[in-house]
C-alpha positions in Angstrom: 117.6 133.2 -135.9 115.7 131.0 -134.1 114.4 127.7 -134.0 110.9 125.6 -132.9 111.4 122.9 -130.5 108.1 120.6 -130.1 107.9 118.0 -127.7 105.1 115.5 -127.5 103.5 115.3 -124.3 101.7 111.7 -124.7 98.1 111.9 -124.0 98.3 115.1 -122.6 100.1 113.8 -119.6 103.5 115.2 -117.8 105.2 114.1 -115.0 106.2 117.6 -112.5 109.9 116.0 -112.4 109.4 115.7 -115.9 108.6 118.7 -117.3 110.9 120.6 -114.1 113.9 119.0 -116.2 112.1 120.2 -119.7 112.1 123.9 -118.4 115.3 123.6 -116.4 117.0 123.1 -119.6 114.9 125.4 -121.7 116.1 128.3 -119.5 119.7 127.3 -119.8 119.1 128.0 -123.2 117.4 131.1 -122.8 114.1 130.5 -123.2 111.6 132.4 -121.3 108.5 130.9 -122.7 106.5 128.1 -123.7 103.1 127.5 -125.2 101.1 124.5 -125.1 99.7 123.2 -128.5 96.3 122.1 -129.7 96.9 118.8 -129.9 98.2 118.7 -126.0 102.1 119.5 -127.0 104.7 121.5 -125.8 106.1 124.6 -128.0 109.0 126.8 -127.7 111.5 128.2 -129.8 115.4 128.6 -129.1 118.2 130.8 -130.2 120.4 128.7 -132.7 123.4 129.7 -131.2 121.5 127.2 -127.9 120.2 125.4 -130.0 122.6 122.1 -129.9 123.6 122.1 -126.5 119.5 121.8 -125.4 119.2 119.1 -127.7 122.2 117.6 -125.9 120.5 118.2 -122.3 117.6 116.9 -123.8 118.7 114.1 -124.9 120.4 112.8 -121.7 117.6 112.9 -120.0 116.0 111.0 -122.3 112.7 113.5 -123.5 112.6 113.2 -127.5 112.0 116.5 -129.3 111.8 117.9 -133.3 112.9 121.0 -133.8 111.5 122.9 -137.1 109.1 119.7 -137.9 106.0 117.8 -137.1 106.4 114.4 -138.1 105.1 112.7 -135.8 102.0 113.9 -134.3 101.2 113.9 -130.3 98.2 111.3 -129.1 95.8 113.1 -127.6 93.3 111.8 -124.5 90.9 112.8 -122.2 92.6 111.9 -119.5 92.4 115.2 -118.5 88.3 115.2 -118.1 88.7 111.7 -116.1 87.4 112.8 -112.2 87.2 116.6 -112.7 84.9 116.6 -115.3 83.1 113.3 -115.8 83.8 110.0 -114.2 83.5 106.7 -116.7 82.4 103.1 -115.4 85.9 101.6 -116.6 88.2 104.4 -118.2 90.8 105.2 -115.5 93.9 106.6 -115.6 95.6 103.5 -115.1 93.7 101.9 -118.8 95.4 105.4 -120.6 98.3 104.8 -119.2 99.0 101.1 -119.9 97.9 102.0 -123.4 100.7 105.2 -123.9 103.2 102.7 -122.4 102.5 100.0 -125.1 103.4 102.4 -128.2 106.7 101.5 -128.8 107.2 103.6 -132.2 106.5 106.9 -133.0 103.0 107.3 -134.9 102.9 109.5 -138.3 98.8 109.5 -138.4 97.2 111.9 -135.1 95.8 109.4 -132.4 92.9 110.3 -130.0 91.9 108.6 -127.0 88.8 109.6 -126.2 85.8 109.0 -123.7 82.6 109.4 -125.7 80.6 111.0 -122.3 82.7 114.2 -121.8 82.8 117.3 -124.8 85.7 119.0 -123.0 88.2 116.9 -125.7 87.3 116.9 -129.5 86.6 113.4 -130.7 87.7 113.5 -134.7 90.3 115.5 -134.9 92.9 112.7 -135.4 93.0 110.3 -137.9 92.6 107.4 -135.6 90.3 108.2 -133.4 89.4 105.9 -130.5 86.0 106.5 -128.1 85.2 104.6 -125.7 82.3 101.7 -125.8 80.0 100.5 -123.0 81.8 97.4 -123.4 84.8 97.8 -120.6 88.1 97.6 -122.6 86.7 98.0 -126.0 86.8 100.9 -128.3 85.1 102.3 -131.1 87.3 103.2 -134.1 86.4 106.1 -136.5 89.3 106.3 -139.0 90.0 109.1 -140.8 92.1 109.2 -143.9 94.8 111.8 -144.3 94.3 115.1 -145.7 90.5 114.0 -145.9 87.1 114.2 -144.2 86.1 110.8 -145.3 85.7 108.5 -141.9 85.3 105.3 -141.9 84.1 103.0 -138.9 86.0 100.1 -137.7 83.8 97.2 -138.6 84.2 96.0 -134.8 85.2 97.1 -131.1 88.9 97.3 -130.3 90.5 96.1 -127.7 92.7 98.7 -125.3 95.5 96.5 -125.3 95.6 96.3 -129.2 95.2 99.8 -130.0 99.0 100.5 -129.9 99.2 97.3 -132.4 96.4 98.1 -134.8 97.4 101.7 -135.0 101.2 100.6 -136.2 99.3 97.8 -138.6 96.8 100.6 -140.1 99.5 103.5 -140.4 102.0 100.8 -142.4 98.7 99.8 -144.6 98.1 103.4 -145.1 101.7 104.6 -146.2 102.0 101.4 -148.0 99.2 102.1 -150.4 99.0 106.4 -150.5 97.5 106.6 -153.6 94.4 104.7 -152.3 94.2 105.8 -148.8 96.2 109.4 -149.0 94.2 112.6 -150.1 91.4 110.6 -151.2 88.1 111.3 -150.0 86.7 108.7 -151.4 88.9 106.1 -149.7 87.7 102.3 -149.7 87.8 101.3 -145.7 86.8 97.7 -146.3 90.3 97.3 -148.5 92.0 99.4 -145.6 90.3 96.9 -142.8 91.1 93.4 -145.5 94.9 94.8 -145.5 95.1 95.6 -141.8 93.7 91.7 -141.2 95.1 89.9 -143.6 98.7 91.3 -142.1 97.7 90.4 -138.1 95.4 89.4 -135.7 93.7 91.5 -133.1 91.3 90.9 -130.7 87.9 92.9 -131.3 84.1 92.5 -130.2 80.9 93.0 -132.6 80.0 96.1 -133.0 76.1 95.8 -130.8 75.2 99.7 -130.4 75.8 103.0 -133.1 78.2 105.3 -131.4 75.8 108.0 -129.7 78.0 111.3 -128.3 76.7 114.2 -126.1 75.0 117.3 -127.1 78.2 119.8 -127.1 78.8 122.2 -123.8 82.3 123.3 -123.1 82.6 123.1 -118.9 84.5 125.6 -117.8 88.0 125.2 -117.4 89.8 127.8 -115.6 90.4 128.8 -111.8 90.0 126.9 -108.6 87.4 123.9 -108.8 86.1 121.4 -106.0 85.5 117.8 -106.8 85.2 115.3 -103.8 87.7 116.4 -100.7 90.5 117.8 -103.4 90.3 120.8 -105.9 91.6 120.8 -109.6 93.1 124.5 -110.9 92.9 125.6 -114.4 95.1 127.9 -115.9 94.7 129.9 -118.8 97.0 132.6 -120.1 95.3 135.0 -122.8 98.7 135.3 -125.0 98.8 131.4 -125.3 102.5 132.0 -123.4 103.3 130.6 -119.8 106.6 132.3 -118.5 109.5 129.6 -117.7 109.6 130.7 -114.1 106.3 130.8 -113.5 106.1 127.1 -115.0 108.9 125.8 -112.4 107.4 127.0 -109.4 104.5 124.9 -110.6 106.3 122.3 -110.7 108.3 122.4 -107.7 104.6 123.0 -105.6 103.5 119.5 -107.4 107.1 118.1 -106.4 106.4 119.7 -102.4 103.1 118.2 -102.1 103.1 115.1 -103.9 101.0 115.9 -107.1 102.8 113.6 -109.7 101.4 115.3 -112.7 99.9 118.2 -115.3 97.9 117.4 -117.5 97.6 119.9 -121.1 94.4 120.6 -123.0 93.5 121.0 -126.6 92.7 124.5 -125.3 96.1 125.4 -124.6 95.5 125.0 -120.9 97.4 123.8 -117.8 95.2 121.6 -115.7 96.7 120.1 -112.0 94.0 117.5 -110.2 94.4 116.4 -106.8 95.3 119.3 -104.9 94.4 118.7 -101.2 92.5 121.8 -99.6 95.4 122.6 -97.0 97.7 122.8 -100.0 95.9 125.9 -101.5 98.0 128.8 -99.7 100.9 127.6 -101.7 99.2 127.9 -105.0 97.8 131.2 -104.7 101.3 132.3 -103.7 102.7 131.4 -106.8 99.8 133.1 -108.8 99.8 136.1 -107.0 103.8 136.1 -107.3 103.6 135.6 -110.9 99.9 137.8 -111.3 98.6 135.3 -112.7 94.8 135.8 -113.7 92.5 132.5 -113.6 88.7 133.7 -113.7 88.4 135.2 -117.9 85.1 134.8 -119.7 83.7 132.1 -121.0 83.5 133.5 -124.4 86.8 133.3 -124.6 87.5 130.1 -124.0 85.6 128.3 -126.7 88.4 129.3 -129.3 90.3 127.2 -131.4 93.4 129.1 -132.7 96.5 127.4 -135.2 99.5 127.1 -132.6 101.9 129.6 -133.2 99.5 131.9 -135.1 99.8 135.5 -134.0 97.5 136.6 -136.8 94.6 134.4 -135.7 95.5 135.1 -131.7 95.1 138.7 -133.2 92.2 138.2 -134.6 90.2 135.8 -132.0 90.9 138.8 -129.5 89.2 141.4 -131.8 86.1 138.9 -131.9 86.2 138.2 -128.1 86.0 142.1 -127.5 82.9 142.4 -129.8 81.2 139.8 -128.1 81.9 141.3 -124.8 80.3 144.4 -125.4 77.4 143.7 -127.4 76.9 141.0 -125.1 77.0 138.0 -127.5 75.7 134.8 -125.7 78.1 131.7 -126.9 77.0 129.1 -125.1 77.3 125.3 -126.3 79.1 127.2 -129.2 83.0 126.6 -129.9 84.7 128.7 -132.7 87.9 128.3 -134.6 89.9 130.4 -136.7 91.9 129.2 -139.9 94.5 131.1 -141.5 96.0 128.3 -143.4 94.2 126.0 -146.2 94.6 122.6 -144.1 94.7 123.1 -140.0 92.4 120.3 -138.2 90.9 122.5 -135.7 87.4 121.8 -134.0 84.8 124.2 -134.0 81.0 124.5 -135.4 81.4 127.6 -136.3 84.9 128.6 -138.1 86.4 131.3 -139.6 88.8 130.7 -142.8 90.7 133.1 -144.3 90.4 133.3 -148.2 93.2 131.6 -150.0 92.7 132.9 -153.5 95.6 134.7 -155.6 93.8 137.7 -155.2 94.5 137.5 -151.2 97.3 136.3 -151.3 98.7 139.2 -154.0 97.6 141.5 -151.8 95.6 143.1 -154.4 92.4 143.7 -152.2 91.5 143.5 -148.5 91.6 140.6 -146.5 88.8 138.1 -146.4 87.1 135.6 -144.7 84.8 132.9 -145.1 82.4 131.8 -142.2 81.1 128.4 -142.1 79.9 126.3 -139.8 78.7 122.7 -139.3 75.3 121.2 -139.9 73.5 121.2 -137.2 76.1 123.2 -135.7 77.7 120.5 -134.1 81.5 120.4 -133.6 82.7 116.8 -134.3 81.1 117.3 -137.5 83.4 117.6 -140.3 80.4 118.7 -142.8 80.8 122.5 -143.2 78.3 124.8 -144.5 79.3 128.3 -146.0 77.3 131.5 -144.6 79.1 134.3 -146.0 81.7 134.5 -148.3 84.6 137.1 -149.2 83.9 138.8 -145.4 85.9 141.9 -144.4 87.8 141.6 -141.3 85.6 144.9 -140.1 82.4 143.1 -140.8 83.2 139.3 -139.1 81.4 140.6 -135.8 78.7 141.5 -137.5 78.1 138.0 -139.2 79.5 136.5 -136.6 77.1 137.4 -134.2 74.3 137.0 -137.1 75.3 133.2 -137.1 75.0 132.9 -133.2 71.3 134.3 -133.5 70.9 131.8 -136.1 71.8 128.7 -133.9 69.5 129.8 -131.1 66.7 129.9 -133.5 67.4 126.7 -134.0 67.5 125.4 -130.8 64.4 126.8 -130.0 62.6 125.3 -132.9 63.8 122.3 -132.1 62.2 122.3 -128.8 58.7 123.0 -129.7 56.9 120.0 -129.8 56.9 117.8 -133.2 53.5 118.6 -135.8 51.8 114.9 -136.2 52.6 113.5 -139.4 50.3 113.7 -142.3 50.7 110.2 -143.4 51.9 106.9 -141.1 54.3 104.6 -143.8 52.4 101.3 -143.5 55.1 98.4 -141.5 56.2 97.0 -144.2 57.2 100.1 -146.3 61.1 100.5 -146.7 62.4 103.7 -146.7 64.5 104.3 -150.1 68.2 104.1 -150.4 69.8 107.9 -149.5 71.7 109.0 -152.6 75.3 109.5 -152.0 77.0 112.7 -150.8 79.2 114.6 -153.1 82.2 116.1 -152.0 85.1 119.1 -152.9 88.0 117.0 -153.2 89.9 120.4 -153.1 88.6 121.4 -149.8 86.3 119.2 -148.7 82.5 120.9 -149.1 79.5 118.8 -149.2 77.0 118.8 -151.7 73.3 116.9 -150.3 70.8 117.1 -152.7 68.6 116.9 -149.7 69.3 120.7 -148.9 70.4 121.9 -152.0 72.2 125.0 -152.3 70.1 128.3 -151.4 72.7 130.2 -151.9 73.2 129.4 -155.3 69.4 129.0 -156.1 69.2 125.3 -155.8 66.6 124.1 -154.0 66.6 120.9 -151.9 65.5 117.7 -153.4 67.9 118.5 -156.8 69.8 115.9 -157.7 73.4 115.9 -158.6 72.9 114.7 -162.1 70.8 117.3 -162.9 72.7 120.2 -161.9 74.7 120.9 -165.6 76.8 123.0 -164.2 78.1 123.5 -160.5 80.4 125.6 -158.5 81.9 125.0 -154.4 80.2 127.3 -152.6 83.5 127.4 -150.6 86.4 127.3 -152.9 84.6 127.9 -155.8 85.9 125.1 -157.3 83.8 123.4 -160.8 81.3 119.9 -160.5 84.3 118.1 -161.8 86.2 118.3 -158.9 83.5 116.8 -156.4 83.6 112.9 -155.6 80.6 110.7 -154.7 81.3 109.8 -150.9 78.8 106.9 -150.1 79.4 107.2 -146.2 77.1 109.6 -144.2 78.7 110.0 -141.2 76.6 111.6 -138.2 78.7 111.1 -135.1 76.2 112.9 -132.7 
């Protein structure tokens, strides 16, 4: 019998002494691997029979753990992009850092921290999730409500030293009141913001300028890298496992040549910044004493797996092989594999497994739904079904169908715009958009502006005169869909 041990790496961050003492004590117990979780976190499980005297070591040196739970949820940051990948006006690492310091509780709701120039880190995965502004200091916050895709915008800029505050004053709000804010997709945010005010002042600016994000393209985040005099090395492991020894030899190189920290990525990756040139020798002795590969392909990289999922590992590595040898081109593509009905994984185009009693019986094959987001863009959370009820032996195929499909579109949207047929005159006002309609059981949006081909409805049809309707996803009757009046288009 074993047991999970999670420890929450804040913002991604991890001192080499650190985790050295994390690992030291993990291999007292017997451990002999670790895995790195989406959401920047530290996994590994231990025999029960070690189990209490880690949790002892642990625990005197003061690194806070759960073991079989997930109650509170790492922050995740971009601190990890900062220099190697992109470098912001204002957002160093010493503004994440006095931010991390000022949480003195342990959140419930996910938190990002996130610079809105880089793609590397997902921006709205959490439920708080906070993007930088061109105002120095000031966020945007897009807040989303758990077990939901319903976001809802912060009706002003936040300021950095108030996140920690604002984020303790919106979780209590939120667990105060979970039958108006908890599983509901249609959520008020105004009564969430009145709440959150009425309770405590916070410093904010007026929102001047709509959030605008980047087009999505994954940089490349494995090997050796140069950037300035110093080089930054990624390191990737295939199995999602890094071996205990090979970890501490890390460490103890960082400790030698005076590299304070790692850094972890949503990708389950192991980034170190600020190696000096001399100082490469000693790293690629401890990769070539521990064979440790750094140069894989970048379509298989852009994968988003569950953590601890040896089904979906299975599976992305079956997909990765077709791709390979039919010579499927992925870029500016991310995919993401679920095998479980609620997993907030990023991806525009994701693979779900079916979760109907006919699946789960056993009493056919297993199947697959492929979605992806409109517009294929991954900080979407509006998904769009493809095929449904997919044989594992088939997903290539589609797959690969689905790629063809975005490049289509991207090459259509290149060609120059047709000239309109009609100008509106100034003083015409375009029409309120009728609201959006969405699966309250998993979260699939009906637009009467597109319809639903594959259900023979064209676009233009309104929702009240469809007198009968069916989730193209979960299959689920009209009744269940709610009117969401917020149409949220991040990029």
């Amino acid at each position: 019998m074993s047991h999970l041990v999670k420890i929450n790496l804040a913002g991604g961050l991890v001192s080499a002494g650190d985790l050295l003492t994390i690992l030291e004590a993990a291999e007292r117990a017997q451990v002999e691997q670790v895995r790195f979780g989406n959401r920047q976190q530290l996994f590994f499980e231990v025999g029960a029979t070690h189990r209490r005297g880690l949790l002892h070591t642990l625990g005197q040196a003061g690194i806070a753990c759960e073991v079989d739970a997930d109650k509170h949820p790492n922050i995740s940051s971009s601190y990890v992009v900062e220099e190697v990948f992109h470098n912001t006006a204002w957002l160093r690492e010493g503004v994440y850092r006095n931010i991390l310091d000022l949480f003195d509780y342990q959140p419930k709701l996910k938190i990002n921290l996130i610079d809105r120039h880089q793609t590397f880190i997902p921006f709205f995965t959490g439920n708080l999730n906070f993007i930088t502004s061109d105002t120095s200091n000031y966020w945007y916050l897009y807040l989303r409500f758990p077990q939901t895709n319903a976001v809802y915008c912060w009706p002003g800029l936040v300021y950095s030293e108030d996140i920690p505050g604002l984020s303790r004053a919106v979780e209590w709000a939120i667990f105060a009141n979970k039958d108006q804010f908890y599983d509901q997709p249609a959520a008020d945010g105004a009564l969430l913001h009145r709440l959150v005010s009425d309770s405590q002042r916070f410093i904010t600016q007026p929102i001047t300028t709509p959030l605008s994000l980047p087009d999505f393209t994954l940089p490349y985040y494995e090997g050796f890298n140069r950037y300035g005099s110093k080089l930054w090395l990624g390191i990737y492991r295939r199995d999602e496992q890094f071996s205990v020894a090979f970890l501490k030899d890390v460490c103890q190189v960082c400790l030698r040549t005076r590299l304070g920290q790692l850094c972890t990525t949503p990708w389950k990756s192991l980034i170190i910044k600020g190696i000096a040139l001399a100082d490469r020798p000693h790293w690629d002795a401890v990769l070539r004493r521990h064979r440790i590969n750094v140069r894989h392909a970048a379509n298989e990289l852009n994968w988003q797996v569950e953590d601890h999922c040896a089904h979906g590992l299975a599976l992305k590595h079956e997909l990765v092989r077709h791709f390979n040898e039919e010579d499927v081109r992925t870029f500016q593509l991310c995919f993401a594999i679920k095998t479980k009905p609620k997993t907030g994984l990023f991806g525009s185009i994701v693979v779900r497994r079916h979760f109907d009693s006919l699946t789960q019986t056993g009493l056919h094959a297993e199947q697959y739904e492929v979605l992806h987001t409109r517009d294929f863009n991954p900080n979407s959370k509006d998904f769009i079904s493809f095929r449904k009820k997919v044989s594992r032996e088939n997903l290539p195929w589609y797959l690969t169908q689905l790629c063809d499909q975005f490049y289509e579109q991207q090459a259509a949207a290149s060609l120059p715009a047709a000239p309109p047929a009609e100008v509106a005159s100034p003083s015409s006002t375009a029409p309120d958009q009728p609201p959006l309609y969405q699966c309250r059981r998993c979260f699939t949006i009906y637009d009467e502006a597109y319809g639903d081909a594959a259900q023979g409805i064209a676009p233009g049809t309104p929702w009240a005169e469809l007198a009968s309707y069916a989730c193209p996803t979960c299959e689920a009757p009209k009744e269940t869909f709610a009117a969401v009046t917020t149409r949220f288009q991040p990029a």
